[in-house]
C-alpha positions in Angstrom: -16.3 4.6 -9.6 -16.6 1.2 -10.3 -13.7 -0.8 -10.6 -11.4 2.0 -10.1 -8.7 2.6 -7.4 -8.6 5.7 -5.8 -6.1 5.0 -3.9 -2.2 5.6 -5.2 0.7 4.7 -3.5 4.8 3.5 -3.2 6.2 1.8 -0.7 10.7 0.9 -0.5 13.0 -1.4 1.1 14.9 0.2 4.1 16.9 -2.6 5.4 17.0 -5.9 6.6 12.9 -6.7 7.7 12.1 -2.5 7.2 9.8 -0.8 5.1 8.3 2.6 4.9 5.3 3.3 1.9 3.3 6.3 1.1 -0.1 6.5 0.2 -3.1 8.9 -1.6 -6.9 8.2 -1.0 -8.6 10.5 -3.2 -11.8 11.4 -1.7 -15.7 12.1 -3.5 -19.1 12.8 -2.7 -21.9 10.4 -3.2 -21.9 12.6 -6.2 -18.5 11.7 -7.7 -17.1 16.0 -6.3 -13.8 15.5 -5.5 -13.8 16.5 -1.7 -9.9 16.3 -0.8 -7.7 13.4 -0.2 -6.0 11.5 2.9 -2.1 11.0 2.7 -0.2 8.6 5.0 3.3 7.8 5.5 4.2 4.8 7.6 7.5 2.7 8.7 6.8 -0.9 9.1 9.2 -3.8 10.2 8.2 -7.2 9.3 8.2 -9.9 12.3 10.3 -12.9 12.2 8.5 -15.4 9.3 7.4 -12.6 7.5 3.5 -13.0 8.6 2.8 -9.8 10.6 4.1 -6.3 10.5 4.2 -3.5 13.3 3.9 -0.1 12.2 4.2 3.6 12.8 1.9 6.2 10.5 1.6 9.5 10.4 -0.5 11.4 7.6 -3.0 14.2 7.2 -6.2 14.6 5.5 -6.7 17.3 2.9 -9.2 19.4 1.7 -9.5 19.8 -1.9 -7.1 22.7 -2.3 -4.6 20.6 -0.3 -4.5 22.6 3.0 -4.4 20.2 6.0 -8.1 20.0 7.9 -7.1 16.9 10.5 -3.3 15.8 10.9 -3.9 11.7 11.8 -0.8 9.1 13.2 -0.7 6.1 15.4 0.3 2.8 15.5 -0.3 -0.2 13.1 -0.1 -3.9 13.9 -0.8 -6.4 10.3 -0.7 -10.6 10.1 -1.4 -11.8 7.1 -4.5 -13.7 5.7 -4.2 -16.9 4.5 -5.2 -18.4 1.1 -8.3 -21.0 1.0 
């Protein structure tokens, strides 16, 4: 899967410096058999500047038929990387 994204996703505006976004991984064997996905939600609010983010997740992962196998969530914390 060379030069192709398996990974889909949306993110929104809530407010002022929040954000929430949604996101698909679609997941394959070494031998290109779909094997599920992972789906995450999160709520982010962007620090003062704009160069780091604090975030809550939550998400599950999938087997192929969609039936949750692991429910996942936690915390995120982001700063951003630089240009050189």
């Amino acid at each position: 899967m060379d030069g192709v994204s398996n990974i889909h996703g949306t993110w929104a505006r809530k407010g002022g410096n929040t954000f929430v976004f949604t996101f698909v991984e679609l997941l394959f064997d070494s031998t290109g058999v779909f094997t599920g996905s992972v789906r995450i939600r999160e709520k982010l609010t962007l620090e003062p500047g704009g160069a780091a983010y604090n975030g809550v997740y939550t998400g599950e992962i999938l087997d192929p038929d969609g039936n949750v196998v692991v429910p996942i969530g936690g915390t995120t914390h982001a700063a951003r990387i630089n240009a050189e």
